[in-house]
C-alpha positions, 0 to 999 in steps of 0.5 A, a space after each residue: 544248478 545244472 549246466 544248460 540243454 537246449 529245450 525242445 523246439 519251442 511251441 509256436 504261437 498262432 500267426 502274426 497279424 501283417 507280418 510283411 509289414 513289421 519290417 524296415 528299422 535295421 538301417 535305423 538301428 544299426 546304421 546310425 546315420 545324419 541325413 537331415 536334421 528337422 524332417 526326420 521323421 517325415 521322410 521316412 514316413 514318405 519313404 516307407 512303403 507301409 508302417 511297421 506293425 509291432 509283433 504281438 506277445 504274449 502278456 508273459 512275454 511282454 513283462 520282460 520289456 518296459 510298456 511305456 511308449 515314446 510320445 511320437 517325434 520326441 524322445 522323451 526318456 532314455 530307451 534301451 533296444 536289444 538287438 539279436 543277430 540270429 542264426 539262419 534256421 535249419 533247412 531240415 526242420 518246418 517254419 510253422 510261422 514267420 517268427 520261427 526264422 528267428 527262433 535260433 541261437 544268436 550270433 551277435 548281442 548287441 544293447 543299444 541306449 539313445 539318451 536325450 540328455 547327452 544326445 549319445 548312442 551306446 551300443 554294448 557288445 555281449 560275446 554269445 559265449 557269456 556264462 549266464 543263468 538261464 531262468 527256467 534252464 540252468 546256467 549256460 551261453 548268453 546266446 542260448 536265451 532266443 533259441 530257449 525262450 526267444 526276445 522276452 527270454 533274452 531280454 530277461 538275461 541281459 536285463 539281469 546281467 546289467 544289473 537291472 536296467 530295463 529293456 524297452 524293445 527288440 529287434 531281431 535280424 538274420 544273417 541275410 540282413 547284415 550282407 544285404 545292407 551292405 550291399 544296398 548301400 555300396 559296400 563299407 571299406 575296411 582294414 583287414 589287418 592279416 590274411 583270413 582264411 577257413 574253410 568249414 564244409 559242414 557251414 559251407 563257409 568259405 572264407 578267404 581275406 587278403 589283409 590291407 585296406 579295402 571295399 568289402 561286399 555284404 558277403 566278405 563284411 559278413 566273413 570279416 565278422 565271424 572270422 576267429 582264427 586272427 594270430 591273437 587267440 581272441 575267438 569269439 572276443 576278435 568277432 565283436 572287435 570286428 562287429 564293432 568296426 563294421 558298424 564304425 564303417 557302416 555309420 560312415 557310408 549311411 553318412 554319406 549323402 550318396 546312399 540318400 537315393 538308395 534308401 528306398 532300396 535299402 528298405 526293401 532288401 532288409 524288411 523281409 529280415 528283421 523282427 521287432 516289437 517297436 511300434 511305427 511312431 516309436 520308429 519315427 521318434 527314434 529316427 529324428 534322434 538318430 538322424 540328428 546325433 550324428 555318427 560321432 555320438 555313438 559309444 561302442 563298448 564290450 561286456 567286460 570279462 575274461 576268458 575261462 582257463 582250460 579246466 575250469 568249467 566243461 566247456 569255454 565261456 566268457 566270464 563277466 568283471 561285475 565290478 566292472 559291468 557295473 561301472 560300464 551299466 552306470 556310465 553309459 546306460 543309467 544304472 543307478 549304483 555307486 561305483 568306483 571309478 579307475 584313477 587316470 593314473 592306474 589305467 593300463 594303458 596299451 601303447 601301439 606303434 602306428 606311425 611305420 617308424 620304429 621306437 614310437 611306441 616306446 618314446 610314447 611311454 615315455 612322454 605319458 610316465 613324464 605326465 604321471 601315467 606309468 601304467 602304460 606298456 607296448 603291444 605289437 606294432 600294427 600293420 595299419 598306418 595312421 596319420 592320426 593318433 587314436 585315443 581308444 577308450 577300450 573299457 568305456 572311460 571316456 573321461 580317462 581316454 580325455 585326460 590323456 589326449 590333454 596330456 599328449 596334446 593331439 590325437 582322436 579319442 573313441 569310446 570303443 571297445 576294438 583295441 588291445 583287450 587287457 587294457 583301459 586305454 589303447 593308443 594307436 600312435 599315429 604319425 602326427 606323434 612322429 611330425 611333433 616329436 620332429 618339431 620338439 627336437 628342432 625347437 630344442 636344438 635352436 636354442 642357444 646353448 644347444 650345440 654344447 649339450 
């Protein structure tokens, strides 16, 4: 099959209806917030100048998304939104209407699953270079799909590439969209971990980071995102690490009861920025299960892959494990498959010193190889300094990353996809490893005897 060209620009469908009107979701989606359990959704029927009007398709277009609507207030079945941060429009060429702002290549990839059963929210990161088929345009990059053939297009594709599961809605944000959430809602704080700097005059992009723990603004959230030039070589895999750590931090400030007064604003910056297919009451519906999960419910998790090697296709892709796309699809979005999950005792296990002390990584491993994990290996310190041991389920297992917090005996376990990429299980040691290593070794030198040892 022929490798993928960008199509013509597609042809523009007629006017739609109200189109002022659709907007306001992305605080519900992205933001993940709990502000107060039982009138969810009332307050945001107060709060929401207008309802969202859901943008017509097509009777093509509509096909790549499951029909069936939510019953109003109640979640009733598990929903799958894909979300598509777009590219702003080139200035030179005409909007013959509204949706054209949207008709771009896609900068983030995000498939969103609120279940009623486990009360979770999963948000899988696609890296835009993922290697595709394109129905109708050959094999090309993940975020080629909206610009080719807009949300039904892309829905399609990541339908397919997860192995079938439905998708039952879309939204769709600019670029304006992230920094003036941000900026509605104070800023997020978060730890920079080295100095970002580039300069690319043709995007006008500037970027200029100094690294340590800090307040970002819309705008330098905006460029701690796209930054892809971390030490690590990671490119385009280092923007959905850093994706996934905003929307970490943008969950704790939409938690905070400061940011309640503001959500009218919050509303009106983002409503001009967003595209979506979902109707007032299945907004609604979604705003109660989002307001009462909690952000400690949220599971984030990356396309499991690997980078193609120079030489190997013409161009640079991220190319999908399906083996393990499936375990993720059937672990944290329904699909029904029989799949083989990794034994505790295989997992790779990445070990990161964070304590600010030296050799704790390495008596780290010790202590998991004494407990039958034996895959464990060091990395690079990190440059952050934790109180508390982080337990990150890189790949998805939550089960695993439990285990190992049994064995140890402390630390925080997340579902999330922002650790060491070749791993299962990444452990950010924390100080609180280093205070119970102390202890153990006070204990041990009280006992009788000990001075003969």
């Amino acid at each position: 099959m022929s490798s993928f060209q960008y199509p013509p620009r597609p042809d523009r469908i007629s006017a739609a209806r109200q189109q002022a009107i659709r907007r306001g979701i992305l605080w519900l989606l992205l933001g993940f917030t709990a502000v107060v359990a039982g009138s969810a959704g009332a307050l945001l029927a107060v709060m929401l100048p207008r309802p969202v009007i859901p943008t017509p398709l097509t009777a093509e277009q509509q096909e790549a998304f499951r029909p069936d609507a939510l019953r109003v207030a109640a979640l009733d079945r598990s929903l799958h939104i894909l979300i598509l941060g777009t590219d702003n429009p080139d200035p030179t060429l005409p909007l013959l209407t509204e949706r054209d702002r949207f008709n771009t290549r896609t900068d983030t990839i995000l498939l969103a699953r609120f279940d009623p059963q486990s009360r979770r929210i999963s948000i899988l990161s696609i890296p835009r270079d993922t290697r595709v088929r394109l129905p109708g345009f050959g094999i090309g990059k993940i975020n080629a799909a909206n610009f080719a053939g807009g949300p039904a297009l892309a829905a399609q594709v990541v339908s397919d590439l997860m192995g079938g599961i439905p998708i039952d809605r879309y939204v769709r944000l600019n670029t304006d969209a992230l920094e003036a959430l941000i900026d509605a809602v104070g800023g997020v704080e978060v730890y920079v971990p080295e100095p970002m700097q580039y300069v690319d005059q043709t995007q006008q992009l500037f970027i200029n980071l100094e690294p340590g723990l800090q307040r970002l603004n819309g705008e330098q959230a905006h460029h701690f995102a796209r930054f892809r030039r971390d030490h690590l070589g990671l490119g385009d895999i280092g923007r959905v690490q850093r994706q996934q750590e905003l929307l970490r931090a943008l969950s704790r400030e939409l938690l905070s009861p400061a940011v309640w007064p503001r959500i009218p604003k919050i509303l009106q910056t983002i409503r001009a920025n967003l595209d979506t297919n979902l109707t007032w009451e299945e907004v609604l519906t979604l705003a109660k299960f989002i307001l009462t999960s909690g952000g400690d419910r949220i599971d984030l998790v990356l396309l499991p892959g690997r980078f193609s090697q120079p030489g190997e296709f013409a161009t640079s892709y991220w190319l999908p494990d399906v083996p393990a796309v499936r375990r993720v699809a059937a672990s944290h979005f329904g699909l029904e498959a029989q799949v083989t999950s990794i034994p505790p005792q295989r997992l790779r296990i990445a070990v990161q010193n964070a304590t600010g002390e030296q050799g704790m990584a390495r008596r780290m491993i010790q202590e998991l190889a004494r407990q039958g994990f034996t895959q464990a290996f060091a990395v690079e310190d990190s440059t952050q300094v934790l109180r508390q041991t982080e337990i990150l389920a890189q790949s998805g297992d939550r089960n695993g990353a439990k285990q190992i917090q049994a064995a140890i005996g402390l630390g925080e376990t997340r579902v999330e996809s922002t650790g060491i990429l070749n791993s299962d299980i990444t452990i950010r040691v924390g100080q609180d490893w280093a205070q119970q290593l102390t202890l153990d070794i006070d204990q041990a030198q009280a006992l009788p005897g000990a001075a003969q040892l």
